[in-house]
Backbone bond lengths (Angstrom), bond angles and torsions (degrees), N, CA, C in turn:
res aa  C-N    CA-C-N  psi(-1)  N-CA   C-N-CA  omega(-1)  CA-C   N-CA-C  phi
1 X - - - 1.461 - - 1.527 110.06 -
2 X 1.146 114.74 148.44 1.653 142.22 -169.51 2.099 86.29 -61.39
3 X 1.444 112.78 -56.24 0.861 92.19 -157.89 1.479 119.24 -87.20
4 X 1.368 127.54 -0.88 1.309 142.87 154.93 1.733 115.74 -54.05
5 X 1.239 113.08 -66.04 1.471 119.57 171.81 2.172 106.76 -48.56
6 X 1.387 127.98 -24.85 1.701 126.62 157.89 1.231 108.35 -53.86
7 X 1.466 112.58 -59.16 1.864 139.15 179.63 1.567 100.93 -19.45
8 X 1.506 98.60 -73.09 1.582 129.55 -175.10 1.439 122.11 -49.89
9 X 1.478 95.03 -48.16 1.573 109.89 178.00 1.286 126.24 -70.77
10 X 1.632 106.37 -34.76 1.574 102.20 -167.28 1.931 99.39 -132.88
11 X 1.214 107.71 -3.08 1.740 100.88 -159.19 1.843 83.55 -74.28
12 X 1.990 110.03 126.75 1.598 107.03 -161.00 1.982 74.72 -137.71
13 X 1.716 91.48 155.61 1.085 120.61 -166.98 1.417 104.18 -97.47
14 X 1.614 113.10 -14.40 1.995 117.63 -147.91 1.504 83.52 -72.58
15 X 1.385 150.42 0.42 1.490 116.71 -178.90 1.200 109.96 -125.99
16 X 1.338 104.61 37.31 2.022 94.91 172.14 1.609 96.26 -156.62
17 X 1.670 80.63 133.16 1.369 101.25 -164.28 1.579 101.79 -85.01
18 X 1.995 103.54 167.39 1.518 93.37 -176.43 1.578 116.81 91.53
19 X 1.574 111.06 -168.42 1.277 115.53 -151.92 1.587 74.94 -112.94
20 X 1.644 107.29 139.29 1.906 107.17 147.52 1.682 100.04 -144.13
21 X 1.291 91.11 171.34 1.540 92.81 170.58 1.805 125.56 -65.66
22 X 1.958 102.95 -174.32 1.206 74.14 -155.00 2.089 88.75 -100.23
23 X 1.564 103.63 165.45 1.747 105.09 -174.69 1.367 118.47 -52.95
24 X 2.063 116.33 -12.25 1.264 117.03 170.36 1.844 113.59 -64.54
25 X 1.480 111.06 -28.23 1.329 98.86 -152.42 2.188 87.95 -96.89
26 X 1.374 115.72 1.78 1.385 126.77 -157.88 1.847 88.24 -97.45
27 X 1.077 95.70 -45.81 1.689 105.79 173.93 1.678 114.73 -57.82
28 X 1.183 112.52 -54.48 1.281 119.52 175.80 1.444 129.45 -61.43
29 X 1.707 100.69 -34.54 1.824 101.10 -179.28 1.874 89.90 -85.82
30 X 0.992 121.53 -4.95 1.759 118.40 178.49 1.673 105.74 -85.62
31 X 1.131 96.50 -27.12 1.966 101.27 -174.36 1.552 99.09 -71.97
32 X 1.502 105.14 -44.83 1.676 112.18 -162.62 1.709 94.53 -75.94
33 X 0.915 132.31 2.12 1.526 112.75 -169.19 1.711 85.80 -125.19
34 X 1.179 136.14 -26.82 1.500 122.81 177.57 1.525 113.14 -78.30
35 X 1.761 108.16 -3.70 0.995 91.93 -175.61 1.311 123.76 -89.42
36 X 1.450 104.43 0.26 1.175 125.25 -163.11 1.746 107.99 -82.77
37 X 1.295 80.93 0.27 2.271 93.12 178.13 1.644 98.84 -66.46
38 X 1.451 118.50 -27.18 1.495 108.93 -175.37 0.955 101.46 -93.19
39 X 1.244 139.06 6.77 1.655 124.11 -176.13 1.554 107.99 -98.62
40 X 1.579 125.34 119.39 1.154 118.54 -152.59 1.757 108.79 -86.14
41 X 1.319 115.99 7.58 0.795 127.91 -125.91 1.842 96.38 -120.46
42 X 1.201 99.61 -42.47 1.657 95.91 154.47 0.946 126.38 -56.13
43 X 1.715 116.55 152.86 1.697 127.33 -178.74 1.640 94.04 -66.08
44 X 1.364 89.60 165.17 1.524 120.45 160.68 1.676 106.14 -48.41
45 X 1.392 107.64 -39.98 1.489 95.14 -140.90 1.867 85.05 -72.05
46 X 1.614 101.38 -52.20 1.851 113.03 -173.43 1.845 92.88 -49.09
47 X 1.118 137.56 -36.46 1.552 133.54 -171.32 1.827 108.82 -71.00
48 X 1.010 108.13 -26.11 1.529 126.58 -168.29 1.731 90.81 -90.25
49 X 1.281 132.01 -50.48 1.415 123.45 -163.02 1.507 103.10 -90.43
50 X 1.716 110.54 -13.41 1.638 105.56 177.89 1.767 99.25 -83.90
51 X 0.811 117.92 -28.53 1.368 121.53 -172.08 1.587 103.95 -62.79
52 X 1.139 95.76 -49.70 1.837 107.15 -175.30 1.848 112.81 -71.91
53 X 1.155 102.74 -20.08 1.368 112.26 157.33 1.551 139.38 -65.21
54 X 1.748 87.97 -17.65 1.593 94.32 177.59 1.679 98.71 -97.08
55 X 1.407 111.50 -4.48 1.478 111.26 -165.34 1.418 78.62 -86.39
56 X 1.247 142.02 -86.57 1.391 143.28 172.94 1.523 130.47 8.23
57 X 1.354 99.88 -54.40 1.624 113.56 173.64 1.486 99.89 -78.91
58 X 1.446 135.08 -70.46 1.520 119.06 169.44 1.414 118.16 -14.59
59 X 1.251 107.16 -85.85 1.549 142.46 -178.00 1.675 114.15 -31.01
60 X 1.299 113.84 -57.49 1.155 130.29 -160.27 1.878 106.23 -146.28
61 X 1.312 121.84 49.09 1.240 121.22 -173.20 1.822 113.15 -72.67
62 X 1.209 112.40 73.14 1.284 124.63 -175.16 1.737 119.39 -133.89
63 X 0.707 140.73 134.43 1.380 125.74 -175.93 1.153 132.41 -55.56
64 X 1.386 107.11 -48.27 1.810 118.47 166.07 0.936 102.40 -30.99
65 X 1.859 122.74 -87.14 1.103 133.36 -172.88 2.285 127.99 -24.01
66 X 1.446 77.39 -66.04 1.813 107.95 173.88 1.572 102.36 -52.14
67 X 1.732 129.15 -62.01 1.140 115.78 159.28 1.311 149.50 -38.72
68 X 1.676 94.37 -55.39 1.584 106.17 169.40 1.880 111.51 -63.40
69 X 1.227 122.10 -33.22 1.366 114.46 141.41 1.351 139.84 -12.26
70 X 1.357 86.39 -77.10 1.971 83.55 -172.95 1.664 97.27 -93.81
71 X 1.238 133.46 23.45 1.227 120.15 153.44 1.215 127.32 -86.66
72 X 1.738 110.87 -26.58 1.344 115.28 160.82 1.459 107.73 -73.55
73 X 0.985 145.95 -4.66 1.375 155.68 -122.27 1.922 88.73 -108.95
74 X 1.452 82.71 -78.56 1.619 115.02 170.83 1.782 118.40 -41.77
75 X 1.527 91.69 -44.19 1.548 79.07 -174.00 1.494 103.47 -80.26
76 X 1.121 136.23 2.47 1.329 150.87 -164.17 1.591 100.76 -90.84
77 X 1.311 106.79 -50.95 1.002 90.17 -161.52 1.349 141.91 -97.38
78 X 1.754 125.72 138.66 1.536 100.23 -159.59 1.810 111.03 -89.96
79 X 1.444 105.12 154.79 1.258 113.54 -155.90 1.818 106.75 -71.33
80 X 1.232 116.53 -27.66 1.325 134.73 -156.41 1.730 85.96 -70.74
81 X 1.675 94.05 120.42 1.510 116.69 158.35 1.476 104.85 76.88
82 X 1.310 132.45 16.98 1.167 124.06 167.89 1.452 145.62 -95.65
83 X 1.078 120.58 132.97 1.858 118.39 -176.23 1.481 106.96 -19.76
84 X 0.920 82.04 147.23 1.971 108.65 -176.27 1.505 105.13 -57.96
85 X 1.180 116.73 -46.21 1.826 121.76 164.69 1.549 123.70 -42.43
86 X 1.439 98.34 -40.82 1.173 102.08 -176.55 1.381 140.66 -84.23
87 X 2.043 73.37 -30.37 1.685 96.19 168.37 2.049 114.52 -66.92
88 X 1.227 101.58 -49.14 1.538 107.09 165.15 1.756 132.05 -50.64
89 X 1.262 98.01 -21.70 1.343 103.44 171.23 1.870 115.24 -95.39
90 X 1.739 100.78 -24.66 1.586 88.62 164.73 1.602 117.88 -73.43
91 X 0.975 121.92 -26.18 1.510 134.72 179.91 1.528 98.19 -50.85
92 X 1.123 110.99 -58.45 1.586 115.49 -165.82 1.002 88.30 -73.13
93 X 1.368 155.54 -67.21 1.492 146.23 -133.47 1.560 89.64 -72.50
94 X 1.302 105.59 -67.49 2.320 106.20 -162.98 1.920 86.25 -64.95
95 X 0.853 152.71 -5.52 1.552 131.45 153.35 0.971 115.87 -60.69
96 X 0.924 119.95 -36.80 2.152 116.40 -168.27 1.342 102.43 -96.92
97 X 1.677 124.69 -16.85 1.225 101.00 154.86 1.625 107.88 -136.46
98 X 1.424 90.36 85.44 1.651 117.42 175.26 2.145 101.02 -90.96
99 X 1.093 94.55 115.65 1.371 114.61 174.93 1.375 123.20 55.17
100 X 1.515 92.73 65.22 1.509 125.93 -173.24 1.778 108.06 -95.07
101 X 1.642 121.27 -25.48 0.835 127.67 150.17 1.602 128.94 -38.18
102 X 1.202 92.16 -60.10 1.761 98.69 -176.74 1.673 113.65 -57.49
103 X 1.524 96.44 -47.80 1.529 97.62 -169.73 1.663 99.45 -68.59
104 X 1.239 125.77 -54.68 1.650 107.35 178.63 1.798 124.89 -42.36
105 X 1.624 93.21 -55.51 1.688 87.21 171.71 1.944 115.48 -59.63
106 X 1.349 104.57 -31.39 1.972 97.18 154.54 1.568 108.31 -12.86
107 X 1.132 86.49 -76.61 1.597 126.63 -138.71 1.689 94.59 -75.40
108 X 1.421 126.30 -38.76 1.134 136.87 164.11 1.826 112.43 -68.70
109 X 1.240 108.68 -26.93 1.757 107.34 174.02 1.819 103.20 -73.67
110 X 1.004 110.27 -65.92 1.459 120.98 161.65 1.319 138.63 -26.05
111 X 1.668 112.97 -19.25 1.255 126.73 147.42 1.339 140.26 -57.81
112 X 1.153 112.62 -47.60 1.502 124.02 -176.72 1.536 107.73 -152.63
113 X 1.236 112.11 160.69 1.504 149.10 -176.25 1.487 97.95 -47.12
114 X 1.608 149.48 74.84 1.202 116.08 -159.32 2.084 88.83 -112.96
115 X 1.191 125.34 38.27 1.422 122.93 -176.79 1.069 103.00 -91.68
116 X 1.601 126.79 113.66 1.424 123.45 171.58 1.682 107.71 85.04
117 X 1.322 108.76 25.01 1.643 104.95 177.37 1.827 90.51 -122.09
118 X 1.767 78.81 -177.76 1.872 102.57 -169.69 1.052 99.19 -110.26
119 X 1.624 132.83 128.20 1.620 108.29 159.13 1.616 108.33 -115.78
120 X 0.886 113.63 -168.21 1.747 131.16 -157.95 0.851 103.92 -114.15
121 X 1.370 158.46 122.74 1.586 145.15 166.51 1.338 91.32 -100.87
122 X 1.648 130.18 155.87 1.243 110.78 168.79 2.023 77.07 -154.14
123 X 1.290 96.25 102.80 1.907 131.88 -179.59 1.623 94.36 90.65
124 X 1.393 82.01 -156.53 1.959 89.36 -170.58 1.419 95.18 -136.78
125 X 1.362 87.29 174.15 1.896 111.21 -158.11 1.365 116.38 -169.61
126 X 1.153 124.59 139.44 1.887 117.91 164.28 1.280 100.77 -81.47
127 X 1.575 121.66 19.49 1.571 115.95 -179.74 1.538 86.94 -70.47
128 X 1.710 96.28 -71.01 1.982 129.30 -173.73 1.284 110.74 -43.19
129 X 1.130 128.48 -31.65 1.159 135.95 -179.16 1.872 116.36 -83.65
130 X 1.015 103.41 -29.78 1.394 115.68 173.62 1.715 115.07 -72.48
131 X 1.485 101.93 -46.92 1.094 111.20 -163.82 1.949 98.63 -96.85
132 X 1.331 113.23 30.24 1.351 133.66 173.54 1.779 92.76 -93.21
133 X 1.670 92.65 -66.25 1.395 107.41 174.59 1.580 140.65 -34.85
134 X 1.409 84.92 -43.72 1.760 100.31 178.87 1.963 118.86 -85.75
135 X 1.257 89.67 -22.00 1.592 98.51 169.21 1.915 101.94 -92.49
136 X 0.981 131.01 0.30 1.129 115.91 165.03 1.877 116.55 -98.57
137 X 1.568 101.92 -40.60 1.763 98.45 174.35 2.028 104.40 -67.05
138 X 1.066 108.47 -11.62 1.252 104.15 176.49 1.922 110.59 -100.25
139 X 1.273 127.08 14.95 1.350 139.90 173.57 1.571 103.32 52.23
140 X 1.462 115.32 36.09 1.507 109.19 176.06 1.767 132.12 -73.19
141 X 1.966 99.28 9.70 1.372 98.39 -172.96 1.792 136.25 36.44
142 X 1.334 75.64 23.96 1.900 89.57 -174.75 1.715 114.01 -59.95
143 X 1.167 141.73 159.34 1.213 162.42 -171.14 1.884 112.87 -113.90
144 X 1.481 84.09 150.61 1.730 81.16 -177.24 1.474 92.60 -146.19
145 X 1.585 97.80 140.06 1.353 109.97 163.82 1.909 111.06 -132.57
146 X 1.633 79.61 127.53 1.948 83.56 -174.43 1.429 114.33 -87.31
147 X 1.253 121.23 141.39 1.695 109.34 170.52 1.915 102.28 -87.63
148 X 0.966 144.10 127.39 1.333 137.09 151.20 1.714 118.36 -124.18
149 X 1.379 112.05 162.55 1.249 125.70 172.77 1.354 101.03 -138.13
150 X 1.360 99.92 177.45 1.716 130.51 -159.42 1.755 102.28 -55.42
151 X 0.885 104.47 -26.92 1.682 99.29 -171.65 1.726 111.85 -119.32
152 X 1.377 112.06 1.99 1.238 80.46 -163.61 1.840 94.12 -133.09
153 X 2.034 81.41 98.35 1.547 95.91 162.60 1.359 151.01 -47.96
154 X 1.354 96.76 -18.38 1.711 101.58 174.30 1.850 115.09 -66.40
155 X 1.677 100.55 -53.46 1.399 90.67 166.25 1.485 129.20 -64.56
156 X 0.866 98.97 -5.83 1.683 109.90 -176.82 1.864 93.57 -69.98
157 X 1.213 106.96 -66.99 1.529 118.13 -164.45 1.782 107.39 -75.61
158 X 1.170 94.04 -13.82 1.656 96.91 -179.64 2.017 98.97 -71.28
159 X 1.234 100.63 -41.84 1.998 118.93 -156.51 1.647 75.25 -75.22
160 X 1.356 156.93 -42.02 1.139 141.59 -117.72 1.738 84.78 -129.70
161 X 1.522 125.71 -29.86 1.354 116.93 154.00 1.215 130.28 -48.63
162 X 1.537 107.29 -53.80 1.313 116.19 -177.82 1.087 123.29 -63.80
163 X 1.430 133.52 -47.38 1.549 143.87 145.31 1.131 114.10 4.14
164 X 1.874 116.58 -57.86 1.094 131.78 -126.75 1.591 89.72 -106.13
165 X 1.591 105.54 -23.21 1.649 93.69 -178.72 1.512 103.43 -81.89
166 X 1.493 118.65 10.31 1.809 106.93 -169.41 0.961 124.55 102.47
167 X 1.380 122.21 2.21 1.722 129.04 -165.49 1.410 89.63 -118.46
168 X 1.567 98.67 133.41 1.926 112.06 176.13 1.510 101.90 -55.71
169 X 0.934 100.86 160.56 1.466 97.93 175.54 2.058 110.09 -164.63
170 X 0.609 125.02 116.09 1.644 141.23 -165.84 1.719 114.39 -101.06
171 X 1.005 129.96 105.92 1.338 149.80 168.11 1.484 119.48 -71.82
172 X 1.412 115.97 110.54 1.644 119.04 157.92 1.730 102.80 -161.43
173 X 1.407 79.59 -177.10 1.385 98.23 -169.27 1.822 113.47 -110.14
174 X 1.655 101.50 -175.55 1.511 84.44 -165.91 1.637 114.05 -96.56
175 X 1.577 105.01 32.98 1.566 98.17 169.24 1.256 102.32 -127.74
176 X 1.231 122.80 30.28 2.080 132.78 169.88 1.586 78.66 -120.37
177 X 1.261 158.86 -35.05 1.227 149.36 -101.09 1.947 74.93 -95.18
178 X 0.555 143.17 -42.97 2.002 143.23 -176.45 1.244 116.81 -51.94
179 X 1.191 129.12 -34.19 1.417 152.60 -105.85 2.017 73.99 -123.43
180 X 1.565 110.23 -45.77 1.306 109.87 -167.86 1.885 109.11 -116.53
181 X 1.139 106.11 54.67 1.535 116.72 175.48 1.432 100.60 -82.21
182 X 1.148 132.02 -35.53 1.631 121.62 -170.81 1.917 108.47 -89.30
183 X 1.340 126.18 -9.90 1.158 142.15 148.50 1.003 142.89 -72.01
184 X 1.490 112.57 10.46 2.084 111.44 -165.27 1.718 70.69 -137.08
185 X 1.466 94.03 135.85 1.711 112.43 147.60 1.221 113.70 -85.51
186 X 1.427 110.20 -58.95 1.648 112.42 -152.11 1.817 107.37 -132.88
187 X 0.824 110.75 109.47 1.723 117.70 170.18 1.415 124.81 -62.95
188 X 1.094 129.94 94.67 1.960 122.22 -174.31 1.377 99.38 -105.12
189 X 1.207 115.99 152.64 1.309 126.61 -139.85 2.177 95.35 -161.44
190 X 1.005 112.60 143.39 1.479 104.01 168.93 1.342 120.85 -131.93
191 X 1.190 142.67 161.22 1.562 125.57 -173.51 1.824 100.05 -157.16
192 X 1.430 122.13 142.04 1.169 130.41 169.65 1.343 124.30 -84.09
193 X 1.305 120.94 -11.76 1.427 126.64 -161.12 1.884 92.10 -145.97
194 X 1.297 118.33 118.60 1.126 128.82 178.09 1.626 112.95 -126.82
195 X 1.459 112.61 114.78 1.326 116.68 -167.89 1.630 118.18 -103.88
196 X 1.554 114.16 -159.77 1.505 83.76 179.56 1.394 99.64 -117.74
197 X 1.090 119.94 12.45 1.916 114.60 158.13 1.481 99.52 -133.92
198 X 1.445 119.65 -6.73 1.776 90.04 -179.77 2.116 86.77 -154.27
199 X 1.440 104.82 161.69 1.675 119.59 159.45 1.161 110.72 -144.61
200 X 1.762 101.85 154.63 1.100 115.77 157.24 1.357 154.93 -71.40
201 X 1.312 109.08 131.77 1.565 106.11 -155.96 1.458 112.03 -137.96
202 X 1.409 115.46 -162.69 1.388 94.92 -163.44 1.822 102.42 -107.60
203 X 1.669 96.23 140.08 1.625 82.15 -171.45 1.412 135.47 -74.54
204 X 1.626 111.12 148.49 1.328 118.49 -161.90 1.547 93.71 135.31
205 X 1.380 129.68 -51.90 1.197 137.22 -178.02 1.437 110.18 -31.87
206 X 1.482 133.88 -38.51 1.553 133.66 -176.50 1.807 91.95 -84.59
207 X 1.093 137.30 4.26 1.438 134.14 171.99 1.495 98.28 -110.37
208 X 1.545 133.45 -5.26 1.356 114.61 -177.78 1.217 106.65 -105.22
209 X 1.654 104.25 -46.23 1.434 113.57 -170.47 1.362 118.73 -59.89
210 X 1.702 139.30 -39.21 1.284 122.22 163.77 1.652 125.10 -63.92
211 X 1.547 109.91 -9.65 1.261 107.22 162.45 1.158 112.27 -73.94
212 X 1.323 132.68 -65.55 1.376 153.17 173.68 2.308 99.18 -12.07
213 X 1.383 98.33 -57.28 1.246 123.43 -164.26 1.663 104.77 -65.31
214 X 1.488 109.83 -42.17 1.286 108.94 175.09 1.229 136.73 -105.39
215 X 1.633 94.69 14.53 1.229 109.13 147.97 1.555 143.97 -159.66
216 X 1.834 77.12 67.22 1.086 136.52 156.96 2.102 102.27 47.85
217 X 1.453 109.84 48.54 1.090 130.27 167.38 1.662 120.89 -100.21
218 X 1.446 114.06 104.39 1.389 101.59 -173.72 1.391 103.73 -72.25
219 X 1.725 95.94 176.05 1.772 117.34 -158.34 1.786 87.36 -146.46
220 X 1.503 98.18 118.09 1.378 108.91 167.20 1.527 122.05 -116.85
221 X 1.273 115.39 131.08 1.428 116.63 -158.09 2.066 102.26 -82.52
222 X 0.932 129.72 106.37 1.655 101.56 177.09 1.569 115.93 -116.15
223 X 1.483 87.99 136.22 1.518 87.39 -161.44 2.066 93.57 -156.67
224 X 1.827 100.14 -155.90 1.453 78.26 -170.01 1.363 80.85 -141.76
225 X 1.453 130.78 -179.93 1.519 145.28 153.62 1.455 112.49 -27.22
226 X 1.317 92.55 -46.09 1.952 100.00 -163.28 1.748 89.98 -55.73
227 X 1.006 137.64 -36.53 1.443 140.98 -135.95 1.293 100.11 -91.57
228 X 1.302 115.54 -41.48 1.786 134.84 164.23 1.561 104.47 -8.32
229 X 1.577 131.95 110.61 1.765 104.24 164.16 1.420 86.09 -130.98
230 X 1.432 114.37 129.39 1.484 130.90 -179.71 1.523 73.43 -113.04
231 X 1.748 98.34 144.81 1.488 125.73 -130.60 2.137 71.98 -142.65
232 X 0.950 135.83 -25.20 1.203 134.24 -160.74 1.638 85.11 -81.46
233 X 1.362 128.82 -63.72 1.647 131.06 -135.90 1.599 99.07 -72.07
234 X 1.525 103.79 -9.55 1.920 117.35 -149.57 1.163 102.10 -104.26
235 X 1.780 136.29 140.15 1.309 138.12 172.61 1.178 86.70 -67.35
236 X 1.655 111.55 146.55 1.280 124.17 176.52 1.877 111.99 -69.99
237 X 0.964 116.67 -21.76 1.638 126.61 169.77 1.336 123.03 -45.41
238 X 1.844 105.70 -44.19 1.378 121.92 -179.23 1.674 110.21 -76.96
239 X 1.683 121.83 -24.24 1.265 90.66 -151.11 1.568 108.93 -97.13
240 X 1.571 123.01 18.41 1.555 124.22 162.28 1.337 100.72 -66.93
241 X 1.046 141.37 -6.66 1.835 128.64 -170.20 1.483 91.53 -95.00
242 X 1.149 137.19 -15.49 1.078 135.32 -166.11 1.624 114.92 -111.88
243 X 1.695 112.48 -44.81 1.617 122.70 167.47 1.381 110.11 -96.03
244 X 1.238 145.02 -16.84 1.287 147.77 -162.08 2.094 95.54 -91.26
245 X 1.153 71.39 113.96 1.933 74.99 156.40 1.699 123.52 -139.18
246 X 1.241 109.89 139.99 1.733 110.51 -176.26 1.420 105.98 -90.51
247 X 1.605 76.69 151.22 1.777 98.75 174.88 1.454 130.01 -38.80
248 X 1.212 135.13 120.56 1.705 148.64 175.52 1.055 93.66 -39.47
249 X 1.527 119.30 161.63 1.441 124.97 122.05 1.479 116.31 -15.54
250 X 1.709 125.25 132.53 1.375 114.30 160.69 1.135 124.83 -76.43
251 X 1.725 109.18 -29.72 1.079 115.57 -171.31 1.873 122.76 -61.73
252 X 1.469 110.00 -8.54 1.450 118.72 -173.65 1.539 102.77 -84.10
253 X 2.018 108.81 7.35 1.475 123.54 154.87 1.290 136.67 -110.30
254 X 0.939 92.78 -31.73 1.725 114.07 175.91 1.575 111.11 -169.24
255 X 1.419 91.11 117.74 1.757 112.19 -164.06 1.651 86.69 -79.54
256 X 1.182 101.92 149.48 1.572 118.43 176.27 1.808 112.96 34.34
257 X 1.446 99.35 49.10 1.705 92.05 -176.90 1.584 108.34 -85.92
258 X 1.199 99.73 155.50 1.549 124.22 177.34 1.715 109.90 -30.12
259 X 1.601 120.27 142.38 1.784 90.81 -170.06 1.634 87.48 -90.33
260 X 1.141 130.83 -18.89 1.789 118.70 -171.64 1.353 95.46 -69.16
261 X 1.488 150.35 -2.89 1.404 132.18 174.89 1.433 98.93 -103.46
262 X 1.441 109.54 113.36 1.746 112.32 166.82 1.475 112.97 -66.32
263 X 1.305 120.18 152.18 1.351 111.49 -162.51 2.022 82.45 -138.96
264 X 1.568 104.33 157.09 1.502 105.64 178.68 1.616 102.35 -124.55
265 X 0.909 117.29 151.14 1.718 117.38 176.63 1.503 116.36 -171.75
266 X 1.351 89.50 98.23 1.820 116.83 -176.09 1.426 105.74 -104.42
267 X 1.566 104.12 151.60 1.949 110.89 165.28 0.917 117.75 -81.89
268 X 1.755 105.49 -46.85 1.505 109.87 -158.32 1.439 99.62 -130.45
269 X 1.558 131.72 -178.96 1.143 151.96 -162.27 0.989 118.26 -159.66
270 X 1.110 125.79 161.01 2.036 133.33 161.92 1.595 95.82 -96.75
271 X 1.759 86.92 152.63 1.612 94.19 -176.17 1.300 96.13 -144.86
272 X 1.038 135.68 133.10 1.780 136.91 -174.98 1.824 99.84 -60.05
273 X 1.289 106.64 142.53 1.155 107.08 -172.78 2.026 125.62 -74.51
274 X 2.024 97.10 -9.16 0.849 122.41 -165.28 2.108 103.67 -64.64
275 X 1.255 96.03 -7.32 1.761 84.43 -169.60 1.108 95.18 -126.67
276 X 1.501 118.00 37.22 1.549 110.99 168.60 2.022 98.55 -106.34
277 X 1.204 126.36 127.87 1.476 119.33 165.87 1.698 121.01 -50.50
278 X 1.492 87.83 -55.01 1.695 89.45 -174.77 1.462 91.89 -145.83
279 X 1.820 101.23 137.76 1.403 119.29 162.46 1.541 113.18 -72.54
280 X 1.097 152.34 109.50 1.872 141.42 -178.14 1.826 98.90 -104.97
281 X 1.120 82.99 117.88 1.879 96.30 161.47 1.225 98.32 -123.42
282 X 1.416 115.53 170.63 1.565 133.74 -172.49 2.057 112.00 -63.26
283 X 1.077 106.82 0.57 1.716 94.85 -178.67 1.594 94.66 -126.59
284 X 1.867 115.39 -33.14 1.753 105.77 175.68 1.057 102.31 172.75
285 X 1.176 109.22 154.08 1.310 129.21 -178.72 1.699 125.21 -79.30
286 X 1.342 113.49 140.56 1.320 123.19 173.40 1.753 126.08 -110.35
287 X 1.177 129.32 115.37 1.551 115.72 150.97 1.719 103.21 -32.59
288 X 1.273 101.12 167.96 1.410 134.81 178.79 1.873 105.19 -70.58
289 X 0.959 91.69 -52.62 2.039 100.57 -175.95 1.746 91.75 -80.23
290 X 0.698 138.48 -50.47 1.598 135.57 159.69 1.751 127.64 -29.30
291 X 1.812 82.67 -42.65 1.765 84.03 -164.82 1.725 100.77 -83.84
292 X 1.698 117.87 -32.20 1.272 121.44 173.26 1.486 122.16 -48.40
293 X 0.901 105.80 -21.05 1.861 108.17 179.54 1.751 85.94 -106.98
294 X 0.620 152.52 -41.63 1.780 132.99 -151.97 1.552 88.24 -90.39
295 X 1.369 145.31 -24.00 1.745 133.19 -149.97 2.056 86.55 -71.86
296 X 0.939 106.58 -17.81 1.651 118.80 -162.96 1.854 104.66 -83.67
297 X 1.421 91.61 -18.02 1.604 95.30 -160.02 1.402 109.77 -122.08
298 X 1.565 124.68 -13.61 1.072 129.54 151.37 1.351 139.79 -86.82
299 X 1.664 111.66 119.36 1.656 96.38 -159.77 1.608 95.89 -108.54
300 X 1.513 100.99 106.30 1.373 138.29 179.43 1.774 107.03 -45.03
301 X 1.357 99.33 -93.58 1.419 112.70 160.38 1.512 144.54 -14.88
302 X 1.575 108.11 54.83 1.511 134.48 -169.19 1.794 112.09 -88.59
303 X 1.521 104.12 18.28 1.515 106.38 -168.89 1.854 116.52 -75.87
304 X 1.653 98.86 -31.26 1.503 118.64 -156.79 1.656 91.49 -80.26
């Protein structure tokens, strides 16, 4: 193939420092996943990110790049109903970072004073949930307050976990969310896509965070390396598969609404990175003006 003989020609090692594997075994997990273009049998979504993978190797035939690829690739993708290739390669990826949760919320306990405080969950995570954990073997009597709405069960079952380990825990939504400004210490927050001035998060977040800010409640982002997407190494073509998300159901707004009223219904959002206190990944935490110079200097992409 046309695009194997680019692979060969130009995929170069001179910009990444350190130990990586070698371009024979980088070639091979790239063969096994293009091959999967004939399998009719994958979603759209895995057909759409293999496609953009061949744009990648053209585009940017370098390893960094090609790696940091299918790591967003991976975290993208959902496991349900997929080729046996694919399924084998998520296995390997969540092994090597098997209980990456815990160590970030570490690293997030280790920040601040959290004995006898309230925090905010705003969605759910085995980040929040972990770091439920670590303030309890450490007897921090900590408090939880969940944000939930009408549809979205995970926080529902996350608030009803926590309960269950013994920790108070307080339920509302995000239009009481004011009502309790003199009760929240600390806001945790989680995001899949971490940029170098802004991430994605879940929407509502640009309605919390200038509250959060003015009154004077920090907001900690927790998340891990893998989540890292430097937007520089990436053809700009590829990176809507990764920040681009389509419209909800409307109806999870208005059941049977009128069709002349357009209706909008998003999960997530971009949020400038400027009103986050501290970024937390699993080895340490960054300010915001901190994390913009390091997204350049950390090489995320440990999949190959």
């Amino acid at each position: 193939m046309e695009i194997f003989k680019t692979l060969k020609d130009n995929l170069s090692l001179s910009n990444i420092k350190g130990q990586v594997t070698s371009i024979k075994n980088t070639a091979k997990l790239i063969e096994s996943l293009l091959s999967l273009l004939q399998d009719n049998k994958i979603s759209a979504s895995a057909r759409e990110m293999l496609n953009n993978l061949k744009v990648v190797i053209v585009d940017k035939p370098n390893i960094v790049s090609i790696n940091h690829f299918i790591n967003h690739f991976v975290l993208k993708l959902n496991p349900e109903n997929q080729p046996i290739v694919l399924k084998e390669i998520l296995e390997v990826f969540h092994e090597r970072w098997k209980n990456v949760e815990r160590k970030t919320a570490q690293v997030t306990y280790n920040l601040y004073n959290f004995k006898h405080k309230r925090m905010l969950f705003y969605g759910a995570s085995d980040y929040m949930e972990a770091l439920v954990d670590i303030c309890l073997v450490n007897e921090a009597n900590c408090k939880v307050v969940q944000i939930v709405d009408n549809n979205d069960k995970n926080a529902k079952e996350q608030a009803k976990n926590i309960q269950a380990k013994g920790v108070s825990t307080l339920v509302t939504n995000l239009q009481n969310l004011g009502r309790l400004k003199d009760e929240i210490d600390y806001i945790i927050v989680t995001s899949d896509i971490i940029m170098h001035n802004k991430f994605i998060g879940k929407s509502g977040m640009n309605l919390i965070a200038p509250w959060a800010k003015e009154n004077h409640i920090p907001i900690l982002v927790c998340s891990d390396t893998r989540k890292i997407l430097n937007t520089k190494i990436l053809p700009p073509s590829v990176l809507g598969s990764f920040i681009n998300e389509t419209s909800k159901n409307t109806s999870e707004i208005w059941k049977s609404a009128p069709n002349e009223i357009p209706i909008t219904n998003y999960h997530l959002e971009e949020i400038e990175n400027k009103w986050v206190n501290f970024f937390v990944f699993e080895h340490q935490a960054y300010l915001p003006e901190e994390l913009s110079l390091e997204v350049d200097k950390i090489l995320v992409s440990k999949f190959i």
